[in-house]
GUMIKOL-491188 format. One record per residue (C-alpha): x, y, z. Coordinates in pm, whole numbers, plus 50000, padded with zeros to 5 digits. Layout:
<pts>
XYZ ...
</pts>
This chain:
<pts>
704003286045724 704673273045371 708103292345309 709083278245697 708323243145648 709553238245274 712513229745292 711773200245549 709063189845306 711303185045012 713643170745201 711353141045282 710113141044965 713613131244825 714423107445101 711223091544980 711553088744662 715233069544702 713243046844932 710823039044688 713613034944359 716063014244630 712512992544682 711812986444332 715572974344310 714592951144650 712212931944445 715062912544203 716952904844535 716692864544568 717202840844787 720192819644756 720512782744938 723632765044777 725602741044968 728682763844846 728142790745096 728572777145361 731822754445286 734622774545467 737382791745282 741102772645302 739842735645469 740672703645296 737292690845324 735552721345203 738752722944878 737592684944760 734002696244792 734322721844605 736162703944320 733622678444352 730782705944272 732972721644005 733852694043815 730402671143855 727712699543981 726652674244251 725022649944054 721672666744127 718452648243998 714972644844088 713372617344203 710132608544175 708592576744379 705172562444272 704592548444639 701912514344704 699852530045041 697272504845055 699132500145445 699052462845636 695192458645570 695382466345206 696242443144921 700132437244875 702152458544639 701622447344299 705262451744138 704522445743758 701702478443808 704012496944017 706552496143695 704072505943476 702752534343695 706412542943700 707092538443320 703882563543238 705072589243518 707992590843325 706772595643009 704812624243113 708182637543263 709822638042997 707122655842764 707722686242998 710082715642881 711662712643182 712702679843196 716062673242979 715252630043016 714142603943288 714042573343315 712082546343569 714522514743490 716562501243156 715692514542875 716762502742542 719432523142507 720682502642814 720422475842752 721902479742430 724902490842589 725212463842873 724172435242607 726092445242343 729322465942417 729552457442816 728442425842952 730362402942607 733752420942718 733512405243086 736302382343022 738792412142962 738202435743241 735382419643523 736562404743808 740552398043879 742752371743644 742752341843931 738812346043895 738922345043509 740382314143458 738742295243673 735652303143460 737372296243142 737902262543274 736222236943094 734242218943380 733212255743472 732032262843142 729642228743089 728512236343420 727492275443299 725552258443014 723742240443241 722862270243507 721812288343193 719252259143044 717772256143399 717362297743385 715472297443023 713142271443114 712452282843408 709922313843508 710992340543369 713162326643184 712302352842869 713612383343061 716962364643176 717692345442846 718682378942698 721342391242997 722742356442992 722732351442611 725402387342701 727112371143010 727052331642933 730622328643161 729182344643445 732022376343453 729482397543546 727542382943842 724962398543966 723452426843742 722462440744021 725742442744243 727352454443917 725492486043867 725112498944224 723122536044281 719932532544128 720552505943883 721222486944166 717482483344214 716842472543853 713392443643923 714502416043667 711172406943547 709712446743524 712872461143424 712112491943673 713612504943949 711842485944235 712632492044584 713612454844771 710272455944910 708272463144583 706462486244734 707742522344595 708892526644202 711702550244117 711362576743878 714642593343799 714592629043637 717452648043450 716342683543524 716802708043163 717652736843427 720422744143723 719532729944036 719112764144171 716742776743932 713502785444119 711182795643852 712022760743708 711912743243975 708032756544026 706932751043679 708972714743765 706802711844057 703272718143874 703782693043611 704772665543843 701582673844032 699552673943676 701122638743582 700522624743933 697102635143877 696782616843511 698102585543728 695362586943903 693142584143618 694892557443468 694692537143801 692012547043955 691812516644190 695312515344325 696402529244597 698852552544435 701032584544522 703662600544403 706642623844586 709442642144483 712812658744593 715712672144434 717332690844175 715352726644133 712682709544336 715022725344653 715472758744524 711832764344458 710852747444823 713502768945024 712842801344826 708842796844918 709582784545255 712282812045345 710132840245230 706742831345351 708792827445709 710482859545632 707122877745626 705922860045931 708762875546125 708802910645962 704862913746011 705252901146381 708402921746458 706512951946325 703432944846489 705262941546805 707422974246759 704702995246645 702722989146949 705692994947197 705873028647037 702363038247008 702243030447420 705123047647462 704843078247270 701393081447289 700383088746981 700763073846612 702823105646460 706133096246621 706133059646565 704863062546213 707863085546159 710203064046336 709013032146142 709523053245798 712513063945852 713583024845978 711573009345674 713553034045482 716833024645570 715932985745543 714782993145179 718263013745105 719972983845261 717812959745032 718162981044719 721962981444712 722552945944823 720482934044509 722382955844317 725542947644457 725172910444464 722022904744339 721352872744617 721552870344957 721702832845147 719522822845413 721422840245705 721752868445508 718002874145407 717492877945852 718642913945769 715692927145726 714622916346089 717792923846246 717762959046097 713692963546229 715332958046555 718622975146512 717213008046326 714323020046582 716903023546861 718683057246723 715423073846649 713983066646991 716633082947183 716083114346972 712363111746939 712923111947372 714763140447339 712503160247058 709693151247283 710933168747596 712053195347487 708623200847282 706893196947621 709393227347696 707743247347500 710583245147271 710033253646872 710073220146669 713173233046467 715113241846764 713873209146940 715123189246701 719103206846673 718873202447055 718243162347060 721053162746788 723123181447003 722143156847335 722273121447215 723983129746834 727133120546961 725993088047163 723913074246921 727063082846646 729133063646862 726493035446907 726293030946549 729683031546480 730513006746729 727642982146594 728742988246253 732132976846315 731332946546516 729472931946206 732312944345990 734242916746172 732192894446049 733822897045718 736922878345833 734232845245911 735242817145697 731702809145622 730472833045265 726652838645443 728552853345736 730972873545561 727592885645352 725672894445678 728562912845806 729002932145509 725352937945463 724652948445819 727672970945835 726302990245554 722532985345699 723433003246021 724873035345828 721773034045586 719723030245944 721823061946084 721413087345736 717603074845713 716703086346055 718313118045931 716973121545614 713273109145668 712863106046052 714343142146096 711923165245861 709053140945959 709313147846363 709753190846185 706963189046018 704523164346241 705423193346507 704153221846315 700823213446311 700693193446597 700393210146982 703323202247197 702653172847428 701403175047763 703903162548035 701103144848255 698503130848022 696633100048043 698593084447720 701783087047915 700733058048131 703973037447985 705963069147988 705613073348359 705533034548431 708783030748273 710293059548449 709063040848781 711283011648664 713583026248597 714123046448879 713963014049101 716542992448947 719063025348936 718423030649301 718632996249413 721822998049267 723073028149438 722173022549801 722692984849830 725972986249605 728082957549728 725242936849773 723982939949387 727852938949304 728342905149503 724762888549300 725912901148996 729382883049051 727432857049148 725232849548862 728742855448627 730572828948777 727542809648714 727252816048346 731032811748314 729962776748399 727152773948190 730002784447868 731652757947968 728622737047826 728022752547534 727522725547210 728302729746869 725802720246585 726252716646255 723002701346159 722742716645782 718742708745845 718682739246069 719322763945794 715712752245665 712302752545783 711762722045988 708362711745803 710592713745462 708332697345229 711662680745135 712362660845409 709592636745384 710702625545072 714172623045132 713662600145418 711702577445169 714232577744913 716862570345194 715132542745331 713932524845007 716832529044752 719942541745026 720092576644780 720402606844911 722722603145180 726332596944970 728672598545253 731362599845007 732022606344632 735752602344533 737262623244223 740052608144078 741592634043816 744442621943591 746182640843236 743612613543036 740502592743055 742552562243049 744552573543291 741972588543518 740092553143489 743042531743608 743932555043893 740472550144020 740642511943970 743482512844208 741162536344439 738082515844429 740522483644521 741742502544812 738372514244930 737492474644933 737252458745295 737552493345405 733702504045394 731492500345638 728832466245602 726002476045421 728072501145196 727622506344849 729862518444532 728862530744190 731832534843950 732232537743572 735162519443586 733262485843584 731532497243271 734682513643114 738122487843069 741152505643070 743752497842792 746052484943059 743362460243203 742532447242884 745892440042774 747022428043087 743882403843060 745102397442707 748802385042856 747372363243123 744442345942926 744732350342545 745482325442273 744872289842379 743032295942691 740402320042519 739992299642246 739772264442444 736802281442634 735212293442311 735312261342192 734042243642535 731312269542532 729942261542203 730042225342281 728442226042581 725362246342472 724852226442180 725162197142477 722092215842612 720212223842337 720932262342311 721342278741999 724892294041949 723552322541771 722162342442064 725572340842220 727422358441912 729062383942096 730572369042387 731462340342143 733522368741919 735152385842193 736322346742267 737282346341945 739272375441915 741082371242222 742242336542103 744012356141790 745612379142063 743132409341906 741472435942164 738222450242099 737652486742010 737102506542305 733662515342358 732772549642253 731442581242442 728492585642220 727142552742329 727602560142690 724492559542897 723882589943106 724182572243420 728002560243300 728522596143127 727502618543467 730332599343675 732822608443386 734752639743234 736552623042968 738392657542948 740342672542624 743892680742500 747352670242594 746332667942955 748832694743055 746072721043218 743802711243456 740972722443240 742112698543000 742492668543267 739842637343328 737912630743596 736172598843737 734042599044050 732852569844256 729952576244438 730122558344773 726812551844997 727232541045347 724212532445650 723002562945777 725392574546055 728262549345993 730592580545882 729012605346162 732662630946072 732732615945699 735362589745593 737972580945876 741682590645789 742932563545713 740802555545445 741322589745316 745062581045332 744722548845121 742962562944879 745622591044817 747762571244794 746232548044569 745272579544345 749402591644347 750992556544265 750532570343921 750322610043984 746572613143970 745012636444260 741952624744417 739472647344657 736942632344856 733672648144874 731722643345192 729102662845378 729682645245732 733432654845668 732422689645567 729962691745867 733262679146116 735632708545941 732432728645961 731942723946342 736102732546411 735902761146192 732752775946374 734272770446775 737332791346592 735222816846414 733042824246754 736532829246950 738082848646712 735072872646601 734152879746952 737662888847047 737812907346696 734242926146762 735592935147106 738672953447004 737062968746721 734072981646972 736912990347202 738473013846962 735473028946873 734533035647286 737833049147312 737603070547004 734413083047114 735443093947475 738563105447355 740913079747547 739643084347905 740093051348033 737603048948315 734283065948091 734923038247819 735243011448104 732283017948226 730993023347869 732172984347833 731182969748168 727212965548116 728182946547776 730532924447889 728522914648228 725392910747973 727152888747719 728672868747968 725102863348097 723842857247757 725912825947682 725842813548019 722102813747971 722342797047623 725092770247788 722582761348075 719102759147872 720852739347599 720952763747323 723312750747100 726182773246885 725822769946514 726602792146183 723862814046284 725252818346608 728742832946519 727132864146437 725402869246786 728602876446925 729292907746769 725802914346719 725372913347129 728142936347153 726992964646905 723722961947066 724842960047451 727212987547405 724233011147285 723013015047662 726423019847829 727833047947530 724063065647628 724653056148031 728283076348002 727903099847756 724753117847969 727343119848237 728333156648117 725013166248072 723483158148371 726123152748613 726503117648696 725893081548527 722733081948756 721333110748668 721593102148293 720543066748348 717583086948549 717423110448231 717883086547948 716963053148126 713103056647975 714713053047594 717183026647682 714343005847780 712663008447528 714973006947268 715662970347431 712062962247420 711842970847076 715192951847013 713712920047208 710452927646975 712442928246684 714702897446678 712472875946943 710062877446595 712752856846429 711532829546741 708522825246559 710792811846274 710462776246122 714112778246030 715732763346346 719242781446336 717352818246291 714572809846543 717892802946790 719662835646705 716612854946773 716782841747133 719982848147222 719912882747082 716702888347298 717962876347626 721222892847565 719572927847509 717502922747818 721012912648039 722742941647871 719932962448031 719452945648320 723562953448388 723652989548244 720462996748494 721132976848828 725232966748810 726722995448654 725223025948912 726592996549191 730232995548977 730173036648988 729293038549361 732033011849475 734833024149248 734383060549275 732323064049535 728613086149580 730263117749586 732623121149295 729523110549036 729653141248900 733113144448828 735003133448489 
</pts>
């Protein structure tokens, strides 16, 4: 018995020992949920996006809120402890390793910058020329002095002496209005970032790791928790909390999210498949062999995808699911086939070469055809398609050589010393239950032909209207769980400060800073009276003059004028009792531009970071594009105002702002991305499903060496089915999104499986309804464990997998329903009872 069965033993031994090396390797596979993947290859919208991620990263942060939830009974939000709250969060931030800075309002650094270098310089660069003058006037002026001695003496009055000491002429307006993004929401008397209802404090964070750093973003994670908890020590009476979003906050939430749902599925789809087998089979030795063999395969897959690429996406992490589902089918058919011929009597060697011999070529063909429908998938637009494709296409042929390599020896060796089964036993309860169905939807078929033809015609003009209601979605939200513990706190930071939702961010790229900053002067003054009410623009070019705004400044209001108002200015203050000496340096910029003198431009080093992250002051002679600046202003609009992004003609205006002097602009937008993204997907689905069908064509053909009416027939129960399928999804309201593009060559590798089985038995046992008779037990069950397999992905919290796991399990079940009830009708109409059994 030992020199008989060694062979097979070592055999399996091997096969198991590359399962367990290529799941070692599994384990640095990670999860990958960047907003790059999915942009689609050759679109304008996804091209500026892209350049807007290369050049700025997409300014991620993290915000932290300190939120005031006494409710309406409670006592009202008390702004000055809010700011401190804020201000200690922030120090605690900051302390951690991963933390590069934050900040909860000005710091001094700021204000240094604004006071000193930004706010004196308002008469050469703030505001337009007309504007200018009329504050230089010297009626305007007196009446500054006197706004400004009302201000001081006033409540207050310490905090605002020291912005209008900076700004006595008024240039800059409203600090506020000036700054827009989060300084927009500096509180004048805390110096914090309030929210207008003084009821949350921002915290804003400058992660010291890449947004999609997940390790970070946990470790991020626990010390905001830890200083959330010292808040509440240091206020233990207020009715304090703190939330957070962004930055590697994401990648640590999705990667947690996505893989605890990831088990969910796998344990459920296993569950669910294990069972089907053990009631089928009636025992545990085939389906633990089967689900070997399958976990085998998945682990291959696993192993050289990590090694490969190292990451998979979100869509591309549902392989493991989809090859659950996928991988059981080819060992069921020859596990059918082992198992009658063992109730023969035959010897388990010789069993097995015979199931080879009776379904090898079918379930070759089946896994062939599958394999090249998802190899379609590589011409998607979309990366996580392309990935799936590629990664399923190599799944099914790691599938196919693990049912080989493990399943194979494992059915060899379970035979030995097992007894064969017993054709009538009282385990083979589903065995002979099945048959029963199966036997009644093939003879239905057969004797009431024209009638099952004329329903099934029926129900397919039907679905052809239900396609004709098929949506699109593009909801990015669907490729993540729907209780994201990120979308709480993004709908707070949305509503209180309008971040988080940039419907826009321009990037204006010119030879040199200078350059770059005038050309996106000329784009912000185009985007004026062209936003939506409500909107709101942040922009270093109100913080940075260009040399050609200064000097133009210079021409219009230099010598006399500028040194007139100087003069006015000191008079009037001393008029009001002000000392001059707070007032120094807007007094010496006055000064200077009466002698027709410029002031130094203001230097990078003393650039705040929320002036320096809107800027790549660039390098060289400006020739490369490497060596080229960039500015980007950072547009906000009202949720939904931009549903498809910003509306041509804006984007037209600001081009051609951006090339009046040869700069080239790209406009960032995720509503815009999401409209390309919704276009791109309708093509994608028509495309790849005509794609998947020709290459599943060829293969048929191939595999039934070009007789045209076998690979018809072959094709009919898929195409009925799929039809079906989406007529379904059309009339229940199942929408079409990235996910979805794969179910249409995924429904056609799997529908095929049945008719390729259906036809190729037609040698064998004489007609197509004496192999559906023959082999109709396994094609039910192989669907059942299909609809096991991907319906588990139903039980997912990510909306666009949970989707995709329906369609895939209704379409299975209509490819069935078709290969079992419409195509013995099909036969008997076109060829009539009689010539079944002919070729």
């Amino acid at each position: 018995m030992i020199e008989r069965t060694w062979p097979w033993t070592v055999a399996l031994a091997a096969a198991l020992a590359l399962t367990a090396l290529a799941g070692w390797k599994a384990t640095d596979l990670s999860v990958s949920t960047r907003i790059e993947e999915m942009l689609p290859a050759g679109s304008p919208a996804a091209d500026d996006y892209r350049r807007f991620l290369d050049r700025f990263g997409g300014f991620e942060k993290v915000y932290a809120m300190v939120v005031w939830e006494a409710g309406d009974d409670g006592p009202p939000p008390d702004a000055a402890l809010l700011a401190e709250a804020a201000g200690r969060l922030g120090e605690r931030l900051e302390a951690l390793p991963e933390v590069a800075a934050s900040r909860s309002g000005l710091t001094a650094a700021d204000e240094d910058f604004l006071r000193r270098l930004v706010l004196p310089r308002g008469a050469l660069f703030l505001g337009d020329d007309d504007t200018a003058r009329e504050r230089l006037d010297t009626r305007a002026v007196r009446l500054r002095a006197a706004e400004i001695r009302r201000a001081v003496t006033g409540p207050g009055g310490a905090q605002q002496a020291r912005w209008l000491a900076a700004d006595p002429l008024g240039f800059a307006g409203d600090l506020a209005e000036l700054g827009g993004g989060a300084m927009g929401f500096i509180d004048p008397l805390t110096g914090g970032f309030l929210s207008p209802a003084g009821d949350v404090a921002l915290v804003v964070v400058t992660p010291a790791s890449g947004e999609l750093d997940a390790a970070a973003g946990r470790a991020l994670a626990a010390g905001i928790d830890a200083a959330a908890a010292a808040l509440a020590d240091d206020f233990p009476d207020a009715p304090l909390a703190v939330v957070a979003v962004g930055g590697p906050l994401y990648a640590a939430q999705d990667e947690a999210a996505i893989r605890g749902d990831l088990t969910t599925t796998i344990t459920g789809s296993a569950f669910a498949v294990t069972l089907l087998l053990v009631l089928y089979f009636g025992t545990l030795g085939t389906p633990v062999a089967l689900l070997v063999a399958v976990a085998s395969g998945v682990a291959w897959t696993a192993g050289f995808t990590a090694l490969v690429h190292g990451e998979v996406s979100v869509l591309g992490i549902s392989f493991a699911a989809m090859l659950l589902g996928l991988g059981v089918d080819y060992g069921i058919h020859g596990a059918s086939r082992f198992r009658a011929a063992r109730i023969e009597g035959v010897a388990p060697p010789a069993a097995l070469g015979q199931a080879l011999g009776d379904v090898g070529p079918a379930v070759l063909a089946s896994a062939a055809t599958t394999a090249a429908a998802f190899l379609v998938l590589s011409l998607a637009h979309f990366r996580p398609v392309r990935e799936l494709g590629l990664v399923m296409a190599g799944g099914i042929l790691a599938l196919l050589a693990a049912t080989l390599a493990v399943g194979a020896p494992a059915f060899v060796l379970a035979g030995r010393w097992s007894k064969p089964p017993r054709r009538w036993h009282w385990r083979a309860t589903t065995w002979r239950g099945l048959g029963r169905g199966v036997h009644f939807l093939v003879y239905l078929g057969l004797r009431n032909a024209r009638w099952v033809a004329a329903a099934a015609l029926a129900v397919t003009l039907l679905a052809g209207w239900g396609i004709t209601r098929l949506d699109v979605s593009l909801d990015l939200r669907s490729l993540r769980p729907t209780d994201h513990p990120a979308f709480a706190a993004e709908e707070l930071l949305v509503d209180r400060f309008a971040l988080g939702l940039d419907a826009a961010t321009v990037v204006v790229e010119a030879g040199d800073l200078d350059a770059a900053l005038s050309a996106a002067r000329r784009v912000e003054t185009a985007l004026a009276g062209r936003l939506p009410e409500g909107s709101d623009v942040s922009s270093p070019v109100r913080w940075l003059p260009t040399a050609a705004v200064v000097e133009r400044r210079l021409a219009a209001l230099g010598g006399e004028p500028a040194a007139a108002a100087a003069a006015d200015l000191r008079a009037a203050l001393a008029e009001q009792g002000l000392a001059e000496r707070p007032f120094a340096d807007a007094l010496a910029v006055l000064d200077a531009a009466g002698r027709g003198e410029a002031p130094l431009p203001i230097r990078r080093d003393a650039w705040p970071d929320w002036v320096a992250e809107q800027v790549r002051p660039g390098g060289g002679d400006g020739s490369g594009e490497a060596a080229s600046a960039a500015v980007a202003i950072r547009v906000a609009t009202p949720l939904g105002a931009w549903a498809e992004g910003p509306p041509a003609e804006l984007l037209a205006a600001v081009a051609a702002a951006a090339g009046e002097s040869g700069a080239r602009v790209a406009v960032a937008s995720v509503p815009r991305l999401g409209a390309e993204l919704r276009r791109s997907i309708v093509r994608d689905f028509r495309a790849l499903g005509g794609w998947a069908l020709a290459a599943v064509l060829a293969v048929v053909l191939v595999a039934f060496r070009g007789h045209p009416r076998r690979s018809l027939l072959a094709l009919a129960p898929v195409v009925v089915g799929g039809v079906w399928t989406l007529g379904f999804a059309g009339w229940v309201g199942l929408p079409l999104d990235p996910f979805a593009v794969v179910v249409a060559p995924l429904l056609l590798g799997l529908g095929i499986d049945d008719g390729l089985h259906a036809v190729a038995g037609e040698r064998r046992f004489g007609s197509v309804w004496g192999s559906l008779l023959e082999n109709g037990r396994a094609m039910t069950l192989t669907t059942l464990t299909t609809c096991a397999g991907f319906g588990s992905l139903a039980l997912s919290r990510v909306p666009s997998l949970a989707r995709g796991g329906v369609l895939v399990a209704v379409g299975a079940f209509c490819c069935l329903l078709a290969t079992l009830l419409v195509l013995p009708a099909v036969t008997a109409l076109w060829i009539g009872k009689a010539g079944w059994g002919k070729r």
